[in-house]
Backbone bond lengths (Angstrom), bond angles and torsions (degrees), N, CA, C in turn:
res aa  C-N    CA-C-N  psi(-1)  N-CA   C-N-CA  omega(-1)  CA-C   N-CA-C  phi
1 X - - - 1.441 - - 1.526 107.93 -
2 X 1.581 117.61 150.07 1.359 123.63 -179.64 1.426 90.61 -124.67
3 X 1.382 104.61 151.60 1.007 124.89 158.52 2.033 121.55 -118.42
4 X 1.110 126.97 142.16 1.470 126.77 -157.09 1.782 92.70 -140.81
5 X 0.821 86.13 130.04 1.631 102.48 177.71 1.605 115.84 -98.55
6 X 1.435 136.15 120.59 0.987 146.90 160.02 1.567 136.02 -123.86
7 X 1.275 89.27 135.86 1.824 89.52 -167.15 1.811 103.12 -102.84
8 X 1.345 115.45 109.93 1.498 107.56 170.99 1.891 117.65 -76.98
9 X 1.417 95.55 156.08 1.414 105.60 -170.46 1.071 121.48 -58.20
10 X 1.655 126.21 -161.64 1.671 114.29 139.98 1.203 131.40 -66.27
11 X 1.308 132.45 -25.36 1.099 107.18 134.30 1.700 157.32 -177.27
12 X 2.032 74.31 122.07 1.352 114.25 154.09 1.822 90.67 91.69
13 X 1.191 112.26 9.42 1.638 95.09 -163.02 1.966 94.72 -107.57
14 X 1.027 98.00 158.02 1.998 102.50 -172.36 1.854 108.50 -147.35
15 X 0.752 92.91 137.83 1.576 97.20 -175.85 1.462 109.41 -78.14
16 X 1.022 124.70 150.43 1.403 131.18 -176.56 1.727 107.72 -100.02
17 X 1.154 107.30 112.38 1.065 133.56 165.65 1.794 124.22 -20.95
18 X 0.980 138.93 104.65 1.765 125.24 -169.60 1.369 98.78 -49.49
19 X 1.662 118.11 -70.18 1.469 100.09 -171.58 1.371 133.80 -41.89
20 X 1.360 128.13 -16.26 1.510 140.16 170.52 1.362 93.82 -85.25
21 X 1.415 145.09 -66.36 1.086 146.53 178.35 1.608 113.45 -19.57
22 X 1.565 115.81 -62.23 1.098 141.89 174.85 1.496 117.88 -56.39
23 X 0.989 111.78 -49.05 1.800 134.41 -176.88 2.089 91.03 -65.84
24 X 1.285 116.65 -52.79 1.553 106.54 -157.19 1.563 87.57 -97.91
25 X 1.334 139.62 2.22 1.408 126.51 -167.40 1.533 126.18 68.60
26 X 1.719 102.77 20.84 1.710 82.02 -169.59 1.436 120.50 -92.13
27 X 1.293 131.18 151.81 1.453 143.28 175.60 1.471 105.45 -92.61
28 X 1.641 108.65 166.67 1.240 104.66 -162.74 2.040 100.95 -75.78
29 X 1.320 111.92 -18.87 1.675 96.92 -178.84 1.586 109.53 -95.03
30 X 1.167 127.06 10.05 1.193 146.13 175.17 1.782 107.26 -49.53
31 X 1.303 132.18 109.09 1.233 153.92 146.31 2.265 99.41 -25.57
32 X 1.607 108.92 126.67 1.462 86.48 144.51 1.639 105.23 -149.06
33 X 1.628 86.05 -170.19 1.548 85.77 -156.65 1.535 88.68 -132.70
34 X 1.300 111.44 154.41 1.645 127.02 -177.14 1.580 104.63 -141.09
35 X 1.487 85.42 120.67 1.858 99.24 -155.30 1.530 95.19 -105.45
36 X 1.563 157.17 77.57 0.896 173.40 -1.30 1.381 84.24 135.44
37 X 1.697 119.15 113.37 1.346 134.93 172.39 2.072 92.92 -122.00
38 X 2.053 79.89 168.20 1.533 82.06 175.68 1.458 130.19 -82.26
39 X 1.290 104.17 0.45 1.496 127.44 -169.74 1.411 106.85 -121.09
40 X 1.596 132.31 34.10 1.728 127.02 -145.52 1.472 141.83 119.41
41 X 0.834 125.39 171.20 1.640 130.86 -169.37 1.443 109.96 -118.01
42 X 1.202 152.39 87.37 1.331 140.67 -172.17 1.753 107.05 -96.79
43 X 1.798 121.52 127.08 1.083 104.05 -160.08 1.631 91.58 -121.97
44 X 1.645 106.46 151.12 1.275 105.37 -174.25 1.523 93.73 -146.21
45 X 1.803 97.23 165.30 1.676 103.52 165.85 1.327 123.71 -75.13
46 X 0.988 131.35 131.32 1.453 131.36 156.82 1.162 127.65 -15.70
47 X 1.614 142.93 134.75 1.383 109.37 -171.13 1.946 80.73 -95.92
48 X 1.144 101.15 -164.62 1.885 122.94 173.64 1.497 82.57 -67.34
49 X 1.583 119.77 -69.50 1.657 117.15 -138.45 1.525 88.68 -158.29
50 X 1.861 104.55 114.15 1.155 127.91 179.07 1.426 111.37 -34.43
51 X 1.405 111.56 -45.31 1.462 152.67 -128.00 1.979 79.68 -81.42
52 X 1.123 91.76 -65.31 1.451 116.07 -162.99 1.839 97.45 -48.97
53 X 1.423 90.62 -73.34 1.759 116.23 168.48 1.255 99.89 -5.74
54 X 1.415 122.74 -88.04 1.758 151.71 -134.14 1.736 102.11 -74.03
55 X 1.774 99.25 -31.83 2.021 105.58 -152.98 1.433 85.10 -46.75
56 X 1.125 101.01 157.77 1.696 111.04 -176.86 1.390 156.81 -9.47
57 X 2.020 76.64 77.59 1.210 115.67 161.68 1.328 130.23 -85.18
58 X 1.537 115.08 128.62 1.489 96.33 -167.93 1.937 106.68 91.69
59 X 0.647 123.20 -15.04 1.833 102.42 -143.47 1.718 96.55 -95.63
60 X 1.719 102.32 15.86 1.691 82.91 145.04 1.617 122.84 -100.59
61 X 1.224 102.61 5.47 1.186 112.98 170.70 1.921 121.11 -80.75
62 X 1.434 121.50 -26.22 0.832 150.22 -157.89 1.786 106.82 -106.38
63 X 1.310 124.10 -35.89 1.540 125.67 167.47 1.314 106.66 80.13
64 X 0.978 138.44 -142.51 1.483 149.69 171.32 1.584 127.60 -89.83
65 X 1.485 107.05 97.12 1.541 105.17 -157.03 1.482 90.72 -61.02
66 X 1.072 141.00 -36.60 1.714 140.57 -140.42 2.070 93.09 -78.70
67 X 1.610 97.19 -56.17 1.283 100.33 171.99 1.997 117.78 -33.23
68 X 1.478 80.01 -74.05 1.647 93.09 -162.39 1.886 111.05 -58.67
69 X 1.294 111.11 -18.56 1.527 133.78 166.44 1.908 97.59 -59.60
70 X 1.339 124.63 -51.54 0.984 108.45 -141.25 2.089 93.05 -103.59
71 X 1.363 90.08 -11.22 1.872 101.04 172.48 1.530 97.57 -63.72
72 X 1.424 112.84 -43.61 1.632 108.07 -135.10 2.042 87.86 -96.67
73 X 1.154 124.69 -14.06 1.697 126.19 -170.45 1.867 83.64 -83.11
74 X 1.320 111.31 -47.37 1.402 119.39 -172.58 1.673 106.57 -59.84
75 X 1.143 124.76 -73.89 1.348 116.86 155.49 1.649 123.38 1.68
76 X 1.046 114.14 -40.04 1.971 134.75 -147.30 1.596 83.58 -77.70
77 X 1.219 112.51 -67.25 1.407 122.49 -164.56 1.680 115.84 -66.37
């Protein structure tokens, strides 16, 4: 782990560091996002499309959507 020290201006604005720059991939038209934990700030790039981001997340938790799709239509009858 690194730690990078930054001092923001008056105001409030701070340049982002290259090595963080580098580490999250961001470009200069790059969207970001500051995900506000209870212990911290964790900052990341934007993806294009949340949508995209999220697809299977979790989904060992979740098993076989096609399966459990085809239990639960079966169920109906």
């Amino acid at each position: 782990m690194e730690a990078i020290k930054v001092k923001p201006g008056p105001r409030y604005q701070a340049v982002i560091p290259k090595p963080v720059r580098d580490a999250i991939g961001l470009r200069p038209d790059d969207a970001i996002i500051y995900i506000i934990q209870e212990d911290g700030v964790v900052l990341r790039r934007c993806p294009a499309s949340f949508t995209e981001a999220m697809r299977g997340l979790h989904k060992e938790l979740w098993g076989d959507p096609d399966r459990w799709l085809e239990q639960e239509r079966d169920s109906w009858q």
